[in-house]
Structures are given as C-alpha cells and as structure tokens.
C-alpha positions as CSV (number, residue, x, y, z in Angstrom):
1,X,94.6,101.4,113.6
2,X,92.8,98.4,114.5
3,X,89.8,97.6,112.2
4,X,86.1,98.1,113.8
5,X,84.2,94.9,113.6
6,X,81.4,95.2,110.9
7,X,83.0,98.3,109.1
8,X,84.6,97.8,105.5
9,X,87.9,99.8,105.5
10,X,88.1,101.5,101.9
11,X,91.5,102.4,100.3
12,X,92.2,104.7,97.7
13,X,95.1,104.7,95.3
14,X,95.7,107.8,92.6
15,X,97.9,110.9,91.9
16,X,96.9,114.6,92.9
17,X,93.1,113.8,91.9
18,X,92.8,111.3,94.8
19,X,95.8,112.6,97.2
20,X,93.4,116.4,97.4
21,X,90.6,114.0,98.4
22,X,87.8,115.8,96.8
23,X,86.0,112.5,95.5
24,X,86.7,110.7,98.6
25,X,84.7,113.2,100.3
26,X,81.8,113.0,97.8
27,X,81.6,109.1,98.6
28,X,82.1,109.8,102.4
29,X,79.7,112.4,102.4
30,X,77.0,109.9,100.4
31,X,78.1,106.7,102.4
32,X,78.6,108.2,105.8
33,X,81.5,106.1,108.4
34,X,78.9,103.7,109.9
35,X,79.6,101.2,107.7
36,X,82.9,103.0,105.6
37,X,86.4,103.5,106.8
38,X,88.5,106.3,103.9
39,X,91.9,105.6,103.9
40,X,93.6,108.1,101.4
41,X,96.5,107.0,99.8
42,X,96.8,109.4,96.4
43,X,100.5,111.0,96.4
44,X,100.9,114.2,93.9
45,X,102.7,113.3,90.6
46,X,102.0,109.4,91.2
47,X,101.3,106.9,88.0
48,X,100.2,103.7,87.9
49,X,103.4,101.8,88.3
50,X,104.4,103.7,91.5
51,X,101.0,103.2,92.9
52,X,101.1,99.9,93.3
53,X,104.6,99.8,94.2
54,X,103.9,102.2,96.8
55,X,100.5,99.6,97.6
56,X,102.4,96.8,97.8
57,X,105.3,98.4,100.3
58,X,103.8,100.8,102.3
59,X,99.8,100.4,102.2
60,X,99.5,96.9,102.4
61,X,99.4,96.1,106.4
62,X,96.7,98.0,106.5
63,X,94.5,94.8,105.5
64,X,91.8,97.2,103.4
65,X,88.8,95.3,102.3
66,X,88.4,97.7,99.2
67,X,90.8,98.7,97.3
68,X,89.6,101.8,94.6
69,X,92.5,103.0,92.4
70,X,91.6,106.6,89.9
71,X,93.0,106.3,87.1
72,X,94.2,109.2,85.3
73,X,94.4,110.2,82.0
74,X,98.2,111.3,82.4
75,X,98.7,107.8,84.2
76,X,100.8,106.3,81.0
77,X,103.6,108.0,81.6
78,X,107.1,107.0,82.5
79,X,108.5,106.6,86.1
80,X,110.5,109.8,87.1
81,X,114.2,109.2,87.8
82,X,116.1,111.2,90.8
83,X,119.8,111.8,91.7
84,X,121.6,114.4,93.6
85,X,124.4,116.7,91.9
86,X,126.9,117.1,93.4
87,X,125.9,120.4,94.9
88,X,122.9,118.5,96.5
89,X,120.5,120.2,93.9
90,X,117.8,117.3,93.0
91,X,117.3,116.6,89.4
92,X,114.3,115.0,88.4
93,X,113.7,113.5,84.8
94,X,111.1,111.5,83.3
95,X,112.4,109.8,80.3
96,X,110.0,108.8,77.2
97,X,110.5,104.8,77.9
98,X,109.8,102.2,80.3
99,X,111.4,102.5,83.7
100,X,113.5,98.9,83.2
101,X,114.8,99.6,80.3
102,X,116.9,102.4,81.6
103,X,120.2,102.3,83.7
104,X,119.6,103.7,86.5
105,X,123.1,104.2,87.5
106,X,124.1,105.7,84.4
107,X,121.4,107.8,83.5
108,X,122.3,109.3,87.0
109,X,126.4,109.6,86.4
110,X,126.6,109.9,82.6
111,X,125.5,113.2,80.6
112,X,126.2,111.3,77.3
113,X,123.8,108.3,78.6
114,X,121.1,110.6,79.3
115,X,121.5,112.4,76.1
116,X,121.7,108.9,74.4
117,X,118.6,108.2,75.7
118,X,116.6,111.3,74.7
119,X,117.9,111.2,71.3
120,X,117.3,107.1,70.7
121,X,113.4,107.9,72.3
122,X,110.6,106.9,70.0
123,X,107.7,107.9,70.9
124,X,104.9,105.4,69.3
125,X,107.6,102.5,70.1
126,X,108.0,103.6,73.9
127,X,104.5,104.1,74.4
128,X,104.0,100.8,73.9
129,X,106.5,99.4,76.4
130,X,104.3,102.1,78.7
131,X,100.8,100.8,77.6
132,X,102.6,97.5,78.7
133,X,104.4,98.2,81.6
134,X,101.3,99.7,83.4
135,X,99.2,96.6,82.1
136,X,101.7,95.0,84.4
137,X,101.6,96.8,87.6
138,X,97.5,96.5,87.4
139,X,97.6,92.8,86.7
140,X,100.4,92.8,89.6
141,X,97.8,94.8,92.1
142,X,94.9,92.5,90.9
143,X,97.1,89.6,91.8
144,X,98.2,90.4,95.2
145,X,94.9,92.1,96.3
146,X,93.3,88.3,94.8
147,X,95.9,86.1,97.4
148,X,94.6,88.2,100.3
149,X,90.7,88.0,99.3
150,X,90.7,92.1,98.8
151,X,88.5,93.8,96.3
152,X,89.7,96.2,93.3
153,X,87.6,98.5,91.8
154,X,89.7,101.2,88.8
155,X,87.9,104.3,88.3
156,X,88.7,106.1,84.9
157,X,88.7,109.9,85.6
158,X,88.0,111.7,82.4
159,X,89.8,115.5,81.2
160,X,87.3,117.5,82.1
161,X,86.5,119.7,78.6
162,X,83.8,118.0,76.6
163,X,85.0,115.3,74.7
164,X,85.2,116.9,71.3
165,X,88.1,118.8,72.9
166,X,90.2,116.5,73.7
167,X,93.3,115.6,72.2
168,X,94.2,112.2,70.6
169,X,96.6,111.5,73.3
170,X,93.6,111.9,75.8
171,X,91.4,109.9,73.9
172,X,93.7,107.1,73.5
173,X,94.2,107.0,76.8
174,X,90.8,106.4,77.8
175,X,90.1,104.4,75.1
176,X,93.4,102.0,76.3
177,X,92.8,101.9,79.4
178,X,89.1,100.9,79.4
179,X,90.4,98.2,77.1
180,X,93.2,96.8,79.5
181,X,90.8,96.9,82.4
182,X,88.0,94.6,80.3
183,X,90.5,92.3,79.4
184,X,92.1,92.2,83.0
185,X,88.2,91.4,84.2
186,X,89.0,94.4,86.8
187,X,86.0,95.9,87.9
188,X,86.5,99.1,86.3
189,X,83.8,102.5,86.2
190,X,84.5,105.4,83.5
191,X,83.6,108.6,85.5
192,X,82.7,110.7,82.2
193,X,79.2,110.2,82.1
194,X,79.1,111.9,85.4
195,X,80.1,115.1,84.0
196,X,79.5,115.1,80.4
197,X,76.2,117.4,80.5
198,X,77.7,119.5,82.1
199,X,80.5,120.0,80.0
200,X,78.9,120.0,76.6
201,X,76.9,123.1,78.7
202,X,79.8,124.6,78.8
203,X,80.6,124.2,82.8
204,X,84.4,124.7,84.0
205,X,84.5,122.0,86.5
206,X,88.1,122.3,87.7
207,X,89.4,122.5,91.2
208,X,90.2,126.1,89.9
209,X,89.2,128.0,86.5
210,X,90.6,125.8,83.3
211,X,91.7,122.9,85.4
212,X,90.9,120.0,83.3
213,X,92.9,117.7,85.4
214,X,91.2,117.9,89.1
215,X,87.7,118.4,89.9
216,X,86.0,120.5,91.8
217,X,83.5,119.8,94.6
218,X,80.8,119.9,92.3
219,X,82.4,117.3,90.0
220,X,83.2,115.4,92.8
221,X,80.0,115.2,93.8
222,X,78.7,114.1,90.5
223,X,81.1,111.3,90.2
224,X,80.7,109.9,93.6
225,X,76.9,110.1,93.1
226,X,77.6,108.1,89.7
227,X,79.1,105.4,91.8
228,X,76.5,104.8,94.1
229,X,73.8,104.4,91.5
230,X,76.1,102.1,89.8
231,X,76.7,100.1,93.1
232,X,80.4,100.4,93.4
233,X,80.6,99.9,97.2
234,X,77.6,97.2,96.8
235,X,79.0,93.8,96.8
236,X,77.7,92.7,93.3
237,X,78.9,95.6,91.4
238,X,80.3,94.8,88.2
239,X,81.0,97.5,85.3
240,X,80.8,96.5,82.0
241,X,82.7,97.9,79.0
C-alpha cells in the first residue's frame, strides 16, 4: 500500500453512487493509472456526516493527495440509529433530527422515548439542525484534509429526471448545498450540466430503468468527461458558483 513516487493517489467519499464505482471508472478510464491511483471509499446508505466520520477513522492513513467526496441529493438526511432486540433481530431507524440531539441509550431501551421523538419531530425545524449538522462535518473534512496539505474537491450529483421534475425537496437540496459549499470556499462541481440534454430528451439514465438516483455508464461517462474539461484533477481547478 505504499504510494508510487510521482503518482497522485485519489480518494473517493460517497453513498451507493460512488461505492458501485461507475464514475470512478469514467475518470479512470479518461485519466488512465500512469499518473492516478482510485481508491474507492463510497459505502451504500452513507450521508455526509458518516462519511467523514468514516474519513477521518478509517480512510485517513492512507495519506490521499485528493480527496473527491459526491454529494447526493438524499445526503441531508439524519444518521441511522442501531440496536439489537433482544431476540438479536437489528432494528434500524433514522429519526427526523440531528444525530446529537438524540439519546442514544434511550432511543435504543425506551419505546415511549422513541415514540416521544417521532411525535415532538418537526420537520422544517429539524431540517435545519440537518442543513447545519452536515455544514459541520464538511467544514470538519475541509479542516482536517487542510492540516495534512490534502485537496478536497465536492461533486454535487443531480436526480437524474429533467429538472422540471423534480420535487422541492430535490431542488432545495441542490440549491443548499451549492450554497454551503461557496461559502465554505470548497472546490465544489455540480454534475447536472453533464446530463441535462439528455434528460430534457427524454433519456433514462439510471443504473437500471427509472433509477433517478445512480447512473448508468453512459451518465457516468458524461460526468466524468465534465470534469476533465472543467480541470478537476488539474491543479488550478476552481468551480465557481
């Protein structure tokens, strides 16, 4: 695991859309691994929050020179909780509120806390603390990727209907996230112009027919062609918003 002399070693963060790798291909396929290293890091079901926790625990010795995080559109969304009954059967919730403001103890021995919980949710309020809480955890990455001289590059991956379809929740998504990322100075690239022709045509670019959450290889393709001729790998790449 040693790192070759001269070669950058890239590292990608994400959820399903990086951990199935089909954009990581695209760039490997357009870069070659003369000059490249791929490390894939995406883990199924992942948001923002746990990404950089699982960065900063797991991925970090790897000393990457490049760190490129996806974000998705379904990225504000609260960090899953886990306990065991007592049968062993594992119960997984994800509650409408930031992770710290919940007990974990009790939301994993107390029915009536967990029903407290749902029933005290609301949902403009909490998506705030989300919004906030995943501000946070970039500004965290940005930080400790900044201390060991390692670059960070977010790339916003769109829903894949045409934008007249999607719903407000998508659309503020993008829309905050492209915010958060100017006012962070992150280098940031929103993948939708990559695919938009293609979608006002009418094109299903899912990973399979009326997936609007992964894409497929031509997609992939697209996008990772959209990132060379915007110099993402080139040292002086900066994306505006």
């Amino acid at each position: 695991r040693e790192k070759r002399p001269g070669v950058r070693r890239l590292l990608f963060l994400g959820d399903s859309v990086t951990a199935r790798g089909k954009i990581v291909a695209a760039l490997k396929a357009l870069y070659g691994e003369d000059g490249y290293e791929y490390w894939n890091a995406g883990v199924d079901a992942f948001n923002t929050v746990q990404e950089v926790k699982y960065y900063l625990a797991c991925n970090a010795p790897l000393r990457p020179d490049h760190v490129i995080l996806t974000f998705h559109p379904n990225d504000f969304e609260t960090t899953p909780l886990a306990y065991a009954e007592a049968d062993g059967t594992l119960v997984v919730f994800a509650p409408n509120r930031p992770r710290q403001e919940i007990n974990a103890w009790l939301f994993g021995h107390s029915h009536l806390y967990r029903t407290w919980i749902g029933l005290t949710s609301q949902k403009d309020m909490e998506r705030e603390g989300i919004v906030a809480e995943t501000r946070a955890s970039l500004a965290t990455l940005q930080q400790a990727l900044a201390r060991d001289r390692i670059r960070l590059t977010v790339l916003v991956f769109p829903i894949l209907r045409p934008q007249a379809a999607w719903r407000d929740k998508e659309r503020r998504s993008r829309e905050t996230i492209l915010r958060i990322l100017g006012e962070l100075e992150i280098e940031r690239l929103d993948l939708y112009p990559a695919v938009e022709a293609e979608l006002q045509a009418g094109r299903d670019l899912g990973e399979t027919p009326e997936d609007s959450w992964h894409p497929n290889d031509e997609a992939a393709a697209r996008m990772a062609r959209l990132c060379r001729d915007r110099g993402v790998l080139a040292e002086s790449f900066k994306e505006k918003p």
